[in-house]
Each structure stands twice: as C-alpha cells, then as structure tokens.
Backbone as numpy.savetxt, mean C-alpha at the origin, in Angstrom:
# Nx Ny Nz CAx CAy CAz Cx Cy Cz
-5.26 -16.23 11.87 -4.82 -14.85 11.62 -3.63 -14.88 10.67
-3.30 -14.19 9.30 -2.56 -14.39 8.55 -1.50 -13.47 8.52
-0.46 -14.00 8.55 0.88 -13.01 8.37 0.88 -12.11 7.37
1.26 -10.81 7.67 1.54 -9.77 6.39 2.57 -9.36 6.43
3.05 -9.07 5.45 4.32 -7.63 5.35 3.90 -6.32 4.79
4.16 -5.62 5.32 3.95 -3.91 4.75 5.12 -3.78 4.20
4.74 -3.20 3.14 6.27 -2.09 2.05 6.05 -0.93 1.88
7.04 -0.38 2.86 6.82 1.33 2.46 8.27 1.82 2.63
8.18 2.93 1.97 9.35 3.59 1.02 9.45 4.97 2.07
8.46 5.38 2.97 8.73 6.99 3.38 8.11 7.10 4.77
7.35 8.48 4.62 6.93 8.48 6.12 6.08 7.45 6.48
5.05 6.70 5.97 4.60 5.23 6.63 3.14 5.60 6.94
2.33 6.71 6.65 1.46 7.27 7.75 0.58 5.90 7.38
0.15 5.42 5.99 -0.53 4.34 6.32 -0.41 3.06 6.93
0.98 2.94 6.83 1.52 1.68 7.93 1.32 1.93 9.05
1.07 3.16 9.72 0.88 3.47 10.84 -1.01 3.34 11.50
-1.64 3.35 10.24 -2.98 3.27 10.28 -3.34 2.17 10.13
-2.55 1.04 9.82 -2.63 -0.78 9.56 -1.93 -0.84 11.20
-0.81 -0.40 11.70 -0.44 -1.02 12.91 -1.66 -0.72 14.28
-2.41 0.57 13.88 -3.09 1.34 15.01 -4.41 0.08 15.12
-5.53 0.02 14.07 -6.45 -1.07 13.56 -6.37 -2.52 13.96
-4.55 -2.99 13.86 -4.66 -4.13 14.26 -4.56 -4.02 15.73
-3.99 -3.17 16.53 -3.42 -3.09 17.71 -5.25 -3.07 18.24
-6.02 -2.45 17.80 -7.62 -2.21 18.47 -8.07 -3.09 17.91
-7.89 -4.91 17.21 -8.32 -5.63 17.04 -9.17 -5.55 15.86
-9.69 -4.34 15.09 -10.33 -4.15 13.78 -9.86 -4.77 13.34
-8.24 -5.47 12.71 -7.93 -5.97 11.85 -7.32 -6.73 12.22
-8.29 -8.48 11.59 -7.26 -9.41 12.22 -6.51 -9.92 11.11
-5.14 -9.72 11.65 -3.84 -9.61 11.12 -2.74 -10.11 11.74
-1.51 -10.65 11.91 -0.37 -10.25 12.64 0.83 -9.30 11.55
1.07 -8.50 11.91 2.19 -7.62 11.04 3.37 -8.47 11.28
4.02 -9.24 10.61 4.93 -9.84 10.99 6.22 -9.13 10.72
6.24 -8.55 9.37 7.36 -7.72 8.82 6.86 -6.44 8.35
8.03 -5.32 8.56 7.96 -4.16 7.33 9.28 -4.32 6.43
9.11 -4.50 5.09 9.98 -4.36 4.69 9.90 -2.52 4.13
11.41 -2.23 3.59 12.09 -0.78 3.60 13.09 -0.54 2.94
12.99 -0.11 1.64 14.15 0.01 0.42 14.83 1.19 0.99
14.12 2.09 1.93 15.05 3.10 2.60 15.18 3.11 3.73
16.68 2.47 3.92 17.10 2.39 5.75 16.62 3.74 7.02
16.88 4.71 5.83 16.65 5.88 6.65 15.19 6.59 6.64
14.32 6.14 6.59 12.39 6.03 6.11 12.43 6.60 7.50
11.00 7.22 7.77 10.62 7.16 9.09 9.50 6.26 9.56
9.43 5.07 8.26 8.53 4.14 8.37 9.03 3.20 9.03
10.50 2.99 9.28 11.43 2.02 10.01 11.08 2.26 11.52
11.30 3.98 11.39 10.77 4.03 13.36 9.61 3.35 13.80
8.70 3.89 12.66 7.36 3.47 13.25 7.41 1.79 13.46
8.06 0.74 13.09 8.12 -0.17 12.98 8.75 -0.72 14.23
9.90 0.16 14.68 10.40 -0.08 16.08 9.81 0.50 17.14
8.79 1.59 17.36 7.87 1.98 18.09 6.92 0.77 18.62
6.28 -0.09 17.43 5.86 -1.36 17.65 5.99 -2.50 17.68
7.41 -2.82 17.75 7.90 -3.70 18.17 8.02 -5.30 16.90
8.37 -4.08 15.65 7.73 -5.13 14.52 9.20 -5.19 13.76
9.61 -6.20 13.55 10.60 -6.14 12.80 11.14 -5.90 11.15
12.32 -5.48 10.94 12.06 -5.07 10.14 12.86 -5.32 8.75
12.97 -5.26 7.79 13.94 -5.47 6.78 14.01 -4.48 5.72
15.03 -3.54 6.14 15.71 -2.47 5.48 16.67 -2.60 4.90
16.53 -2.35 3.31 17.71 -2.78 2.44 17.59 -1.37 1.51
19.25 -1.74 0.99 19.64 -0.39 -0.35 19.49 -1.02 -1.49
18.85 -1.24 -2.33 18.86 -1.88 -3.77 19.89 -1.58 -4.14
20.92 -0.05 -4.20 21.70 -0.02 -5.16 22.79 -1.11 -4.61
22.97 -1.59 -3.32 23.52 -2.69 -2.99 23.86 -4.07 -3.38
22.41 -4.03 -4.18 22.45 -5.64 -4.87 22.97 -5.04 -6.64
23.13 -6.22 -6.88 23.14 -6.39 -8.79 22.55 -6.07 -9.85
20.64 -6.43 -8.96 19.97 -6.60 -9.70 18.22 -6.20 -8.96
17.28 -6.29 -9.72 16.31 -5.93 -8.85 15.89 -7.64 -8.19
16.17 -8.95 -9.55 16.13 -9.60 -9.26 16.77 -10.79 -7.85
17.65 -10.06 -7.72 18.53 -10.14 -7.01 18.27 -9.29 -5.49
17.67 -8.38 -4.83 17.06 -8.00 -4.12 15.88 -8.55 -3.64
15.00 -8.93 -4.71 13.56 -8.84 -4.31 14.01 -10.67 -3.90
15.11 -11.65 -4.22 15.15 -13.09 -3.60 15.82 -12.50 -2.19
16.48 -11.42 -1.65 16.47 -11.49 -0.66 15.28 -11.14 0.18
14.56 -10.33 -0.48 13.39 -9.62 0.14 12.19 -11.15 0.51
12.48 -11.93 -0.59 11.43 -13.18 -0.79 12.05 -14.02 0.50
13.52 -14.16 0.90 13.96 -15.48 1.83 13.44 -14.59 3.11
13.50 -13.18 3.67 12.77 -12.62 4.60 11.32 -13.12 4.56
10.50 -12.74 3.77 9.19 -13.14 3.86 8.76 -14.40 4.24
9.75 -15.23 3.54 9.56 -17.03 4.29 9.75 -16.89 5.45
11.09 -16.67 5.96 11.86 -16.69 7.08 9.98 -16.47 7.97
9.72 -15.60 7.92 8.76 -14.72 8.84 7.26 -15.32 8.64
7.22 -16.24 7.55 5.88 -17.04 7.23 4.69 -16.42 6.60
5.53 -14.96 6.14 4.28 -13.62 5.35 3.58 -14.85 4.02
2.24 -14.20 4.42 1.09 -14.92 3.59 0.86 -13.67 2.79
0.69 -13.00 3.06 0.39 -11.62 1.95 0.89 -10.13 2.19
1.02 -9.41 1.04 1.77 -8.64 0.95 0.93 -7.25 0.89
1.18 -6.34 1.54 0.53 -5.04 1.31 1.65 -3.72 1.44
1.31 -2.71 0.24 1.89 -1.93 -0.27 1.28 -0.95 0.45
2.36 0.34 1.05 1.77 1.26 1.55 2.84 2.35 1.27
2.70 3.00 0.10 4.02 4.06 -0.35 5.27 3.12 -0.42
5.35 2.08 -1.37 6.54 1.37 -1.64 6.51 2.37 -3.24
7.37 2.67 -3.39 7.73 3.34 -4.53 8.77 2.49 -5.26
8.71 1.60 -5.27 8.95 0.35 -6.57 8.07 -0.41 -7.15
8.42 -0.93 -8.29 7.53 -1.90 -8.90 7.77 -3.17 -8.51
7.00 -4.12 -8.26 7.10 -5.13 -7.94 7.60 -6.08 -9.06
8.79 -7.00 -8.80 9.03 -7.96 -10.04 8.80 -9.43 -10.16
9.21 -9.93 -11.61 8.47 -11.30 -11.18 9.11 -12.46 -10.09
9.90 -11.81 -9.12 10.16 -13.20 -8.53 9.03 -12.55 -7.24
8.76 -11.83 -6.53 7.45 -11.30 -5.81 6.27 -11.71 -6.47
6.16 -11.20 -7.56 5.30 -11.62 -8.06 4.35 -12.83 -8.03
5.61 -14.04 -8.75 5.74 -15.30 -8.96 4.93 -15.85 -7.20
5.81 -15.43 -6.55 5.49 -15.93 -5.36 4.42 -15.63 -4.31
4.18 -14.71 -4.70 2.64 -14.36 -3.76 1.74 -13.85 -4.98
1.23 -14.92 -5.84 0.52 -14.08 -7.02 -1.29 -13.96 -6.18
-1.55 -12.83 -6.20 -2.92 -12.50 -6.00 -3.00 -11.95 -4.42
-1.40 -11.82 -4.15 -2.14 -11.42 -2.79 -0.84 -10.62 -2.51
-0.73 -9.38 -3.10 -0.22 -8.41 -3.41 -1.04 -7.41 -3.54
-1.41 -6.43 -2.26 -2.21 -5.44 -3.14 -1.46 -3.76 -2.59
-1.95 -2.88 -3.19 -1.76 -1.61 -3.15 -2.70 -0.59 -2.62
-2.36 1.09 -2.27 -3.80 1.91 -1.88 -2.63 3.11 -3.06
-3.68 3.60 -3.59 -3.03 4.63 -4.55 -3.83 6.04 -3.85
-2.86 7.23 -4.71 -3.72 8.40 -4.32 -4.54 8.96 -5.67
-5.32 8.36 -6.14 -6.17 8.60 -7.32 -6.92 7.68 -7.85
-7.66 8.22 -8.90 -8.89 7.51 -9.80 -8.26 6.64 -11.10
-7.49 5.38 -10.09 -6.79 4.94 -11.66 -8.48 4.64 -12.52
-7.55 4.39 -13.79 -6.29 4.31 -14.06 -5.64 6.15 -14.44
-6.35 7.22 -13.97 -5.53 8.60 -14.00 -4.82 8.76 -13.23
-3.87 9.17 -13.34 -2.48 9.63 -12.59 -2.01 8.22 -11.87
-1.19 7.64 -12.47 -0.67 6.61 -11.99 0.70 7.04 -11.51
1.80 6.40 -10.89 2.69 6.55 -10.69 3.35 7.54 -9.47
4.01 8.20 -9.71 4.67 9.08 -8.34 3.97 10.54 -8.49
3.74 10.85 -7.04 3.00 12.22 -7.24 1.23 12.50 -8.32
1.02 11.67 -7.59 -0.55 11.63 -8.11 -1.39 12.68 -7.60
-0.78 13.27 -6.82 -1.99 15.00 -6.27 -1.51 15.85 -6.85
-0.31 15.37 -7.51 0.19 16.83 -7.87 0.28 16.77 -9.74
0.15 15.71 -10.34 -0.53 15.49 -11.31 -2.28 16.05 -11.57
-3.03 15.82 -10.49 -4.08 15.71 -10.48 -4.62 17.77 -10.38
-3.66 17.69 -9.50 -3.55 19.36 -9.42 -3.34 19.97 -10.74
-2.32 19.42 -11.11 -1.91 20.15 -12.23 -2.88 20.05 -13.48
-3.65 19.09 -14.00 -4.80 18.49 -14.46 -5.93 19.44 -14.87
-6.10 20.13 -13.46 -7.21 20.77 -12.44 -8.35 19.71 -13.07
-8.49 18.49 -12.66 -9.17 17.45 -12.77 -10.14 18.02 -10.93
-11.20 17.77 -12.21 -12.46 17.63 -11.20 -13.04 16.66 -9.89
-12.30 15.44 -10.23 -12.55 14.82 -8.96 -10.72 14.13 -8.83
-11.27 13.36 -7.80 -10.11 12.74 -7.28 -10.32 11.30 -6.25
-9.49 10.96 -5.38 -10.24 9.82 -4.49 -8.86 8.55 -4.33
-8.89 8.10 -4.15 -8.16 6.54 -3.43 -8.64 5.35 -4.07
-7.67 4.67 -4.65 -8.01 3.53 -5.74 -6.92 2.03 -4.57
-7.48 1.28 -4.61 -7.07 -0.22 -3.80 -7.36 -0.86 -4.68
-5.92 -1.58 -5.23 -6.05 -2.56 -6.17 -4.57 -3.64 -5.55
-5.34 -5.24 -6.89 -4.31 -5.91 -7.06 -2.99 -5.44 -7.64
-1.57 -5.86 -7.33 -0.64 -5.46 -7.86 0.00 -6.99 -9.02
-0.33 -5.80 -10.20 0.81 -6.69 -11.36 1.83 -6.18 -11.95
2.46 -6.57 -13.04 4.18 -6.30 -13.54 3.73 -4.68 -13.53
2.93 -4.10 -13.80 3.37 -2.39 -14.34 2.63 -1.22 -13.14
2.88 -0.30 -13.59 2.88 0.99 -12.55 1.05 1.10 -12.51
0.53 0.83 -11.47 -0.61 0.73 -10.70 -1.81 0.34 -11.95
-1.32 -0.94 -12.59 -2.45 -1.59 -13.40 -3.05 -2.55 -13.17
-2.73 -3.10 -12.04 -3.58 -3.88 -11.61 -4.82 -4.29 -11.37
-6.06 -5.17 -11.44 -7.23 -5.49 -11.34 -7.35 -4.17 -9.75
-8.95 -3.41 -10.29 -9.05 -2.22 -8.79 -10.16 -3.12 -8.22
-9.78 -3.36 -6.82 -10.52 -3.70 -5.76 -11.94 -2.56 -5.40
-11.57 -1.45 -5.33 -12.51 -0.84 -4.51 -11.69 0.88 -5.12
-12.69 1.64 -5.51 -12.29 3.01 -5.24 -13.29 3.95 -4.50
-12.93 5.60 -4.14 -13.44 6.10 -3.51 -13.34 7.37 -3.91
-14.60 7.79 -4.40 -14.02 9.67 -5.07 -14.99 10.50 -4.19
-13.85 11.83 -4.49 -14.78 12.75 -3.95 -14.63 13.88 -5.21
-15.51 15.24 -4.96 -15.00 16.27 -6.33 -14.26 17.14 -5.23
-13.25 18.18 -5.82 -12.18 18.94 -5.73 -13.27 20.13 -5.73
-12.60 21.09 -4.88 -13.01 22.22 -4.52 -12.39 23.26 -5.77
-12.97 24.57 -5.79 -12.06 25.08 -6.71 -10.87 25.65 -6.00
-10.74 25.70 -4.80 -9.47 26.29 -3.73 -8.60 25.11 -3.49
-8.75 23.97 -4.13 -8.16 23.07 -3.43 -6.20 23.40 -3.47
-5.58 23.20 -2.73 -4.44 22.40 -2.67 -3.71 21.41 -2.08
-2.43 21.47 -2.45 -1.61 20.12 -2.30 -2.09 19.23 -0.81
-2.66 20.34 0.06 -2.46 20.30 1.49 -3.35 19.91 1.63
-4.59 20.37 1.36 -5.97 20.33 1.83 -6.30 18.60 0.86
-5.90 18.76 -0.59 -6.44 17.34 -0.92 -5.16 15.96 -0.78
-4.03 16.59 0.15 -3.42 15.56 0.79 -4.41 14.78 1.84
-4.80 15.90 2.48 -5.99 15.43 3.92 -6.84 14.63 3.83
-7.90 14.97 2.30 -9.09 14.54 2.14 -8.36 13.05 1.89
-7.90 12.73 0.84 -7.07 11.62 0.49 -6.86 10.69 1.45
-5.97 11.08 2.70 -5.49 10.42 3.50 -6.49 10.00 4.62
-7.57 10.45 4.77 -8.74 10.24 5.19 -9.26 9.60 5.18
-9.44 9.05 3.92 -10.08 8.29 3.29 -9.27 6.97 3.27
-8.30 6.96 2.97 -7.17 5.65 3.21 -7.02 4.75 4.02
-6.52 5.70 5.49 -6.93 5.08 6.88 -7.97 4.78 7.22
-9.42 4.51 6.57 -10.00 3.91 7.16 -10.73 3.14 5.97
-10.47 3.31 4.61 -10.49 2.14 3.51 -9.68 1.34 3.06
-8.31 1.67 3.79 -7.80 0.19 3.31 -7.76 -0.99 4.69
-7.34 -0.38 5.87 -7.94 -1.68 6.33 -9.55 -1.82 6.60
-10.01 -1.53 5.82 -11.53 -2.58 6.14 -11.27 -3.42 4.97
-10.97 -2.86 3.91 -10.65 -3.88 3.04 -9.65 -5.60 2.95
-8.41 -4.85 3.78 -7.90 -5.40 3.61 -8.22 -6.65 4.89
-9.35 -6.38 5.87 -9.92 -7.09 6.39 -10.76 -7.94 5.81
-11.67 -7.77 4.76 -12.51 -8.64 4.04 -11.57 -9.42 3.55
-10.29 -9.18 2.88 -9.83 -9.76 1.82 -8.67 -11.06 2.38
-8.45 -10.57 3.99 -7.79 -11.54 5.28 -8.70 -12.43 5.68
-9.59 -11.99 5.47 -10.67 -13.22 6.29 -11.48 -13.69 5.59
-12.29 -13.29 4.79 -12.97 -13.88 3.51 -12.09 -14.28 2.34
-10.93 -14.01 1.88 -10.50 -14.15 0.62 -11.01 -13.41 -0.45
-11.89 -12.38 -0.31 -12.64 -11.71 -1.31 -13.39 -10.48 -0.75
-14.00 -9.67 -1.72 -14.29 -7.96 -1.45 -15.86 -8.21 -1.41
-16.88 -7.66 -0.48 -18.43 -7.80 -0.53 -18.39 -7.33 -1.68
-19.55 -7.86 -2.40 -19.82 -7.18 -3.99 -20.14 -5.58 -4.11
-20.62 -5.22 -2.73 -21.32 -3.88 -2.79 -20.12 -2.89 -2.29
-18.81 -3.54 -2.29 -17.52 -2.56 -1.93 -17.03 -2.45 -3.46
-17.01 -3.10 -4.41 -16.20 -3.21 -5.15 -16.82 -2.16 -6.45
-15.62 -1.63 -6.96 -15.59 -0.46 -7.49 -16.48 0.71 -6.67
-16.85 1.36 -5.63 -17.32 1.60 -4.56 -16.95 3.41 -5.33
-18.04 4.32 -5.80 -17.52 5.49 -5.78 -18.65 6.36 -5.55
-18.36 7.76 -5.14 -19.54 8.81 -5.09 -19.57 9.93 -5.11
C-alpha cells in the first residue's frame, strides 16, 4: 500500500472524497500527509477529523518558493510519501517537487484542458458560455495544468446553467473519478487503456 500526500489550498471537499474511499477500502492507499500552504484551510480540519497529519505552512514565510517546497520535500521523506496528489493546491509545483517525485505528481482540474486552465475554471467557462465542460486528471509539470491528461470526463452545459448547478455536476464527477483513478495508477502503475482520455 503506497504512501501519499494530498495538497490542498481550501475547503478540501476532494480530500475529503480520497479520505472517505480509503477509509471503505476502495482505495488502497495510506494518506500519510496533507500538506497546506493555508494554516487556516478547512482542509486542515478535515485532516484532524481523521487523524492524518498534517503540514501547514505560510510561503510568505520562507525566501523563496525554492526554499519552501525543500521544506515541504524533508516532510514528505520524513513520512515516506511515494506520490503526490493535488486536490485544490493553488500553486505551481517547482523543480525541487518536481525533481523529486517526477511522474507521480498528479492533479483533478475543473475543465476540458487544455481550456480554462488555471484559477476559476467555471467561471471562465461560464463566462465563455462554452458548450461543454467536465473534469480533466492529469500528470503535473513546470506550468499551469499542462501536463500529460490521464483521463477526462465531459458533459454539455444546460442553457440555465450556473456557477452552482455546474459546481455540482463537476464535483460529482470528481469524487468518484479521481479515486478510481488514482487507484489504477497505486496499484498498477498505469491507466486501463479504455479510461484514458475517457469523454462523452
């Protein structure tokens, strides 16, 4: 069973959908760490709800990003994390993360990369009035969600849609596509061929 760390930046709901999965054995995993660029997240509670420890830091604290992410890296040893999963970390990952867990870094976005990358992707997508939409799971490299895509998942947009309603559909879809994925990719090392790029 391989050690992970979760990185999330806010409310956590998908860290909360990786802790629920492993707790019912769907996902074999141990959560060893969350790390948390914001002490005050409510992704930290959820982390002490389950008894998972945690590492909450202020970047503007350190020097550098480089300089953060080696403390963030001596945690991850410390704790024996084999791979890394992104769940609303709203940073970019740099090369000393990088360097060190290359290929097993991945992400769940709220869109059809490579459209709307970056922060606020429903509300880009809204604004767009783009016809479909959906949840993209990819590898993470140096830039804002360009990474090789594992698996996506679309649906089309209503013409009533809003922020609210295609928050839902979105998040729907998340909790229960990224950990299956991230189950193939724990235990096989790789995505069934018939998941990958996955849309409809």
């Amino acid at each position: 069973m391989k050690k992970i760390a979760v990185f999330a930046s806010g409310n956590g709901s998908n860290f909360q959908a990786i802790i629920d999965v492993v707790k019912a054995g769907q996902l074999e995993a141990d959560i060893a760490l969350l790390v948390c660029d914001k002490p005050e997240a409510f992704a930290a509670q959820r982390a002490k709800a389950a008894h998972i420890p945690t590492f909450a830091f202020n970047p503007k604290e350190y020097g550098s990003k480089e300089a953060y992410e080696k403390a963030v890296l001596e945690k991850l040893t410390s704790y024996g994390v084999e791979f890394i999963v992104l769940a609303g970390f709203m940073r970019l990952i740099g090369p000393t993360l990088l360097g060190a867990y290359a290929g097993r870094i991945v992400n769940i976005h709220p869109s059809l990369l490579p459209a709307f990358p970056g922060k606020d992707a429903i509300g880009q997508a809204l604004a767009a009035k783009a016809k479909w939409s959906g949840v993209t799971i990819h590898f993470v490299d140096e830039g804002m969600d360009t990474g090789p895509i594992i698996v996506q998942e679309r649906f089309r947009l209503s013409e009533k849609e809003t922020r609210e309603s295609l928050q839902r559909k979105i998040q729907s879809i998340e909790y229960k596509l990224y950990p299956s994925i991230l189950q193939m990719l724990l235990t096989r090392g790789e995505v069934e061929s018939d998941k990958k790029a996955r849309t409809y």
